[in-house]
C-alpha positions as CSV (number, residue, x, y, z in Angstrom):
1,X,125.6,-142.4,-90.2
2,X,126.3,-145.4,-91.8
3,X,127.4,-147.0,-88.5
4,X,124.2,-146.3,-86.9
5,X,122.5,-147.7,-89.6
6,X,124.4,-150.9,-89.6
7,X,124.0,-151.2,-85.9
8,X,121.4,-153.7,-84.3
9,X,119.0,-152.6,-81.9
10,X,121.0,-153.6,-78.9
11,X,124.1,-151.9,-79.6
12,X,122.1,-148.5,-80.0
13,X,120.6,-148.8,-77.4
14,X,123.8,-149.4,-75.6
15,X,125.5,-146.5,-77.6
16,X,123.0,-143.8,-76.7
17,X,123.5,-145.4,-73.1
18,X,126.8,-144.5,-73.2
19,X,126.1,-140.8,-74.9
20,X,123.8,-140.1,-72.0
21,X,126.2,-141.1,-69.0
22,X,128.8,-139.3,-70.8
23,X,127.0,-135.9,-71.0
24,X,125.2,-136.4,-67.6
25,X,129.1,-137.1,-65.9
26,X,130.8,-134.1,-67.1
27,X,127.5,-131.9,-66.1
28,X,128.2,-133.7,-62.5
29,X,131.9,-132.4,-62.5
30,X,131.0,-129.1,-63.6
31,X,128.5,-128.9,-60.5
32,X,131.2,-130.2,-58.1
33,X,133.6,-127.9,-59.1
34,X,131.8,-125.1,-58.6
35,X,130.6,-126.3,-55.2
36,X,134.0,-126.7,-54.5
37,X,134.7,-123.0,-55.9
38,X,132.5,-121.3,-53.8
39,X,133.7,-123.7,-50.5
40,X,137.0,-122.5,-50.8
41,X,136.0,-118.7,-51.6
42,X,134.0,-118.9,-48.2
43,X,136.6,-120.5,-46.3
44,X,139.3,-117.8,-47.4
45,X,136.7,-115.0,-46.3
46,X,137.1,-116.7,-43.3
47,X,139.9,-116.9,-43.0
48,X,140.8,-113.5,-43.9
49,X,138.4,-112.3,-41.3
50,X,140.0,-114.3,-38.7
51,X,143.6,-112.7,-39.1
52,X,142.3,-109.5,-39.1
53,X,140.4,-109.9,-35.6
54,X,143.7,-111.5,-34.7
55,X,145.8,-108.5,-35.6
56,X,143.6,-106.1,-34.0
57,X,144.0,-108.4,-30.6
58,X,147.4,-108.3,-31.0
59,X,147.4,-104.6,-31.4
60,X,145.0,-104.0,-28.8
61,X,147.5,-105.9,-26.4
62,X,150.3,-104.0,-27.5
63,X,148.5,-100.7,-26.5
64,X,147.8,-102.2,-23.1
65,X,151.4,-103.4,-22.7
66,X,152.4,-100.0,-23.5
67,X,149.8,-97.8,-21.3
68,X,150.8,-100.2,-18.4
69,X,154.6,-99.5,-19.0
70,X,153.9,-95.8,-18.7
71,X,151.8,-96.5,-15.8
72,X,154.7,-97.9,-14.1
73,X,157.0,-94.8,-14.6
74,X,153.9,-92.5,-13.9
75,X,154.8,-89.9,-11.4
76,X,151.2,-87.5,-10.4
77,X,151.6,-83.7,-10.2
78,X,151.1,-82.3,-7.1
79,X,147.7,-80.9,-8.5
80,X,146.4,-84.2,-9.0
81,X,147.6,-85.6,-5.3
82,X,146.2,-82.6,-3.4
83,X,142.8,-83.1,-5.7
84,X,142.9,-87.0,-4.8
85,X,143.1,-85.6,-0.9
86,X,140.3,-82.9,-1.1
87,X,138.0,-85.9,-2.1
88,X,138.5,-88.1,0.5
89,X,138.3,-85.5,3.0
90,X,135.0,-84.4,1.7
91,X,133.7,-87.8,1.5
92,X,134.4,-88.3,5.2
93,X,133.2,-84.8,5.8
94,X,129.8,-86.2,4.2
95,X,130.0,-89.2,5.8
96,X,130.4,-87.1,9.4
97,X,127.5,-84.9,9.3
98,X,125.6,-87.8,8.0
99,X,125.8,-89.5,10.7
100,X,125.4,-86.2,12.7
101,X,122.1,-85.7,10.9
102,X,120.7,-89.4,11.5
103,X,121.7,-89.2,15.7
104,X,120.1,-85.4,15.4
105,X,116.8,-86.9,14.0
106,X,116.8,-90.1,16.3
107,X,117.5,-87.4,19.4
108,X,114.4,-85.2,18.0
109,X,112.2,-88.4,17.7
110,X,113.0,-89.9,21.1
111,X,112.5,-85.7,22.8
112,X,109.2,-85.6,20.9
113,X,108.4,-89.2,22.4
114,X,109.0,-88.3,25.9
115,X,107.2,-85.1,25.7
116,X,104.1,-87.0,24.4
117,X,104.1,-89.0,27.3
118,X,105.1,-86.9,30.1
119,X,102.1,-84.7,28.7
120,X,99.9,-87.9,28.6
121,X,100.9,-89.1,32.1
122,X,99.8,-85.3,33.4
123,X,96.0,-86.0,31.6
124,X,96.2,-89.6,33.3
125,X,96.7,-87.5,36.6
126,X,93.9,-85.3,36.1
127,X,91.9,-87.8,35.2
128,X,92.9,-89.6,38.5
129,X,93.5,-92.8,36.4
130,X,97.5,-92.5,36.8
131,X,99.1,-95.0,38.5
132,X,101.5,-95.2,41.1
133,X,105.6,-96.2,41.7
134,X,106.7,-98.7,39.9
135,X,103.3,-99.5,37.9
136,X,103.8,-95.5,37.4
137,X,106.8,-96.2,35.4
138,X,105.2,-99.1,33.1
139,X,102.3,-96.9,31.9
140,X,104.5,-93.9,31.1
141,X,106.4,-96.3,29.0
142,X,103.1,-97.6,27.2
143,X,101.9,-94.6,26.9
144,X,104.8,-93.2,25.7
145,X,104.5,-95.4,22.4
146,X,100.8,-95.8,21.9
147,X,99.4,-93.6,19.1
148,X,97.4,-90.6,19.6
149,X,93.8,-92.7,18.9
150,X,95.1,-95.8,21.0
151,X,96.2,-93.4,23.9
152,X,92.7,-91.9,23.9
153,X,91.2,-95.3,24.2
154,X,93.6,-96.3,26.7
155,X,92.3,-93.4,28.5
156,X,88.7,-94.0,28.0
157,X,89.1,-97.7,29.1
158,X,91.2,-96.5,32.7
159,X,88.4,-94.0,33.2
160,X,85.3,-96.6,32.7
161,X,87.1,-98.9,34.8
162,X,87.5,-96.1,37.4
163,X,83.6,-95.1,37.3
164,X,83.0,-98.7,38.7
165,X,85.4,-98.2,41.8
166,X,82.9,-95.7,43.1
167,X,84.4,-94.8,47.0
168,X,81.5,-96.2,48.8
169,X,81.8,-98.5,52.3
170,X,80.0,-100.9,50.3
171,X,83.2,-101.0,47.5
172,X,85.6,-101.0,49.9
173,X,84.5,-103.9,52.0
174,X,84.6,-105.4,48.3
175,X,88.2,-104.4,47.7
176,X,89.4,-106.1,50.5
177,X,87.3,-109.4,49.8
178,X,89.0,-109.0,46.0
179,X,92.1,-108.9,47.3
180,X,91.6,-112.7,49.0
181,X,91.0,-114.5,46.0
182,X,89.1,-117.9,46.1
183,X,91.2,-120.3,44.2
184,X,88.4,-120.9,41.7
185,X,88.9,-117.4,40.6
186,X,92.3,-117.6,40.5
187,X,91.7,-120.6,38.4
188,X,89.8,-117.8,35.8
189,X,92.0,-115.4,35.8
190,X,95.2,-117.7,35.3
191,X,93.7,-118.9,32.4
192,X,93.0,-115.7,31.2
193,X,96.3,-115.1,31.3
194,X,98.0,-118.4,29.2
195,X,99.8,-119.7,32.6
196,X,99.5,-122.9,34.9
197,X,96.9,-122.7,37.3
198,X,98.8,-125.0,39.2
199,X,101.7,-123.4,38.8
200,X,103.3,-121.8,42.7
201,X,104.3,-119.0,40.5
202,X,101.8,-117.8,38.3
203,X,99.2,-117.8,41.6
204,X,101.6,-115.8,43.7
205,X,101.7,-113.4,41.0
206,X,97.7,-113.1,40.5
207,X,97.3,-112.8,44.4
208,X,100.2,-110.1,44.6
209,X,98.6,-108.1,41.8
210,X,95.2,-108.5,43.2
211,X,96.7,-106.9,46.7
212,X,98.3,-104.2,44.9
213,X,95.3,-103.5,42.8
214,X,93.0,-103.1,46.3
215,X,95.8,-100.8,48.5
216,X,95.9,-98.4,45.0
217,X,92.1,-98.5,45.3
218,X,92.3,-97.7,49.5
219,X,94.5,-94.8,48.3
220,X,92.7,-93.3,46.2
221,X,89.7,-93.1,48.3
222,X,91.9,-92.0,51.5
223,X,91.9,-88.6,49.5
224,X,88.4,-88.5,48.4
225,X,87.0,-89.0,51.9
226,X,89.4,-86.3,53.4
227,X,88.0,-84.1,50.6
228,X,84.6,-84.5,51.9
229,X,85.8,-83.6,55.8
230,X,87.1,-80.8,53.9
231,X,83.9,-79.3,52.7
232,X,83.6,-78.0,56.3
233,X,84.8,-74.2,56.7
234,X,88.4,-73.7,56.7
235,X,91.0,-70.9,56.9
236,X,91.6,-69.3,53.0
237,X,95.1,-69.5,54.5
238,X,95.3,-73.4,54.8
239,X,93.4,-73.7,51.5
240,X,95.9,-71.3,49.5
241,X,99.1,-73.1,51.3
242,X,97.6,-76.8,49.7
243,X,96.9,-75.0,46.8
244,X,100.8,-74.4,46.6
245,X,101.7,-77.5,47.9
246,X,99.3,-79.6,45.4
247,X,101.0,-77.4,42.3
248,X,104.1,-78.3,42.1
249,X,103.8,-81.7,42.8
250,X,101.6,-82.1,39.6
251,X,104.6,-80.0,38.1
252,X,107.0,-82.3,39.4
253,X,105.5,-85.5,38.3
254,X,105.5,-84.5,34.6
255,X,108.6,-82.5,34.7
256,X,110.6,-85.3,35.8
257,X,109.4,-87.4,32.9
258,X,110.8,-85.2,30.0
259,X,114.1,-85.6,29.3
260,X,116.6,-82.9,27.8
261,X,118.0,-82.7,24.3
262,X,121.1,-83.6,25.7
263,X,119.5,-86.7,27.4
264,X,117.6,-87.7,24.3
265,X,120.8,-87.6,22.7
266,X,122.5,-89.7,24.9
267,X,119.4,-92.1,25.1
268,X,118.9,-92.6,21.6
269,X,122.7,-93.1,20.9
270,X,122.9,-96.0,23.6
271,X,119.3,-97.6,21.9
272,X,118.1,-98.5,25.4
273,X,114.8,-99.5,25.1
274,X,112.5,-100.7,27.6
275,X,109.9,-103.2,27.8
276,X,106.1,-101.8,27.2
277,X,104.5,-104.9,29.3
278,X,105.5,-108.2,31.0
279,X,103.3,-110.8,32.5
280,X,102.3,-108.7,35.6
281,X,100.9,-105.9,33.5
282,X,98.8,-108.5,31.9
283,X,98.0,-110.0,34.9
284,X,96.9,-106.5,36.2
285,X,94.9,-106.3,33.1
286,X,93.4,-109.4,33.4
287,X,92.6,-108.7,36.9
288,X,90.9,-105.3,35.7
289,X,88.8,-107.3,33.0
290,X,87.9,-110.1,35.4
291,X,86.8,-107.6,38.2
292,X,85.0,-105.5,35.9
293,X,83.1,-108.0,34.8
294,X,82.2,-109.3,38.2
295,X,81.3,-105.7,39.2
296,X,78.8,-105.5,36.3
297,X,77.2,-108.6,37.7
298,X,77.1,-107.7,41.1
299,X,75.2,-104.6,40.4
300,X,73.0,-106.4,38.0
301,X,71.6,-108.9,40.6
């Protein structure tokens, strides 16, 4: 007490400066220490967790190295190997009539398709809008795949255009003047058609369809004007033999169109498929617009 009372100013200042740095450095240690404390606690957790993860690894590994040792020296019963066999002879089995099922259903689908159109060609026929050889062939294969709703449009269309090829003398002196095209209207209906007017090929194909489009006209009429020669008297006899005769022609011509199960098979197993249209059928379809159309006019004036 004395020495604080003998002391000047300066050197008590100086001595509770020293007091205070004292105090305030072992409160520093204190805090380090316990910071390191609680590092090294953490860091042996850690640790500790580590080797465990790393023993249960290393006993995992073990157990593999020991399953694949008595893998190795694994002999099956004969239970097991016949088991093994059944299921791969099922899954083949299933694999078979899979495949039996899917050929079955195409077979069934391309039967019902052919059906639909010989029946559709037969309406054509009575209709007297069918068409004839080759060009017979294309529209049983259009109508074979046209929907029930396009088919009777189809139909409706062939009829209207029919309706306008009246058999008259006057209509037939116009087919024959049809069938020689001025080039102007070849012109129209090549570019109708997308093609060269100028092109050798796509006129010989307009005047070739334009020929064929007037002899199928000249047949159909040949019938219709024997017909009405016909309405004279005649023997019942003669009647009932063309009655027979005219029967199973029509039967023929749809008969021939439907195919077998057998044949629908072996059609839908070899996927041939042919081609609904090519540039003649739209030429003949331009050809039917563009006539049409001057039909309309010629009436009109």
């Amino acid at each position: 007490m004395n020495k604080v009372l003998e002391m000047t100013p300066e050197e008590f200042s100086a001595a509770v400066q020293d007091k205070v740095d004292e105090i305030l450095s072992s409160k520093e240690e204190a805090q380090a220490r316990q910071e390191a404390e609680e590092a090294l606690a953490e860091a042996k957790s850690t640790f500790e967790k580590l080797r465990a993860a790393l023993e249960a690894k290393d006993a995992k590994i073990a157990e593999y190295e020991e399953a694949l040792a008595n893998l190795d020296n694994y002999n099956p019963s004969d239970g097991e190997v016949a088991a093994n066999e059944r299921v791969v002879e099922l899954e083949e089995l299933v694999n078979t009539y899979k495949h039996r099922a899917e050929v079955a259903e195409a077979a069934l689908d391309t039967l019902a398709r052919e059906e639909t159109a010989a029946s559709r060609m037969s309406e054509l026929e009575e209709a007297g809008v069918a068409l004839e050889d080759e060009e017979a062939e294309r529209q049983y294969a259009k109508v074979r795949d046209l929907s029930d709703e396009d088919f009777e449009s189809y139909k409706s269309e062939l009829i209207a255009l029919r309706s306008k090829y009246a058999s008259s003398s006057a209509e037939a002196g116009e087919d024959s003047e049809v069938a020689e095209l001025s080039d102007e209207e070849v012109r129209m209906i090549a570019q109708s058609l997308g093609c060269d007017p100028q092109d050798a090929k796509c006129v010989s194909m307009v005047r070739e369809v334009a020929e064929k489009m007037a002899e199928v006209s000249r047949n159909r009429k040949a019938p219709a004007d024997s017909q009405e020669k016909a309405e004279q008297p005649e023997d019942t006899e003669e009647k009932a033999k063309e009655e027979k005769v005219e029967e199973p022609q029509k039967e023929k011509a749809s008969v021939r169109k439907t195919l077998s199960l057998g044949e629908a098979i072996s059609k839908s197993m070899d996927q041939e498929i042919r081609v609904n249209a090519n540039l003649r059928d739209q030429a003949t379809q331009a050809w039917e617009q563009y006539y049409a159309e001057r039909r309309g006019e010629t009436k009109s004036e």
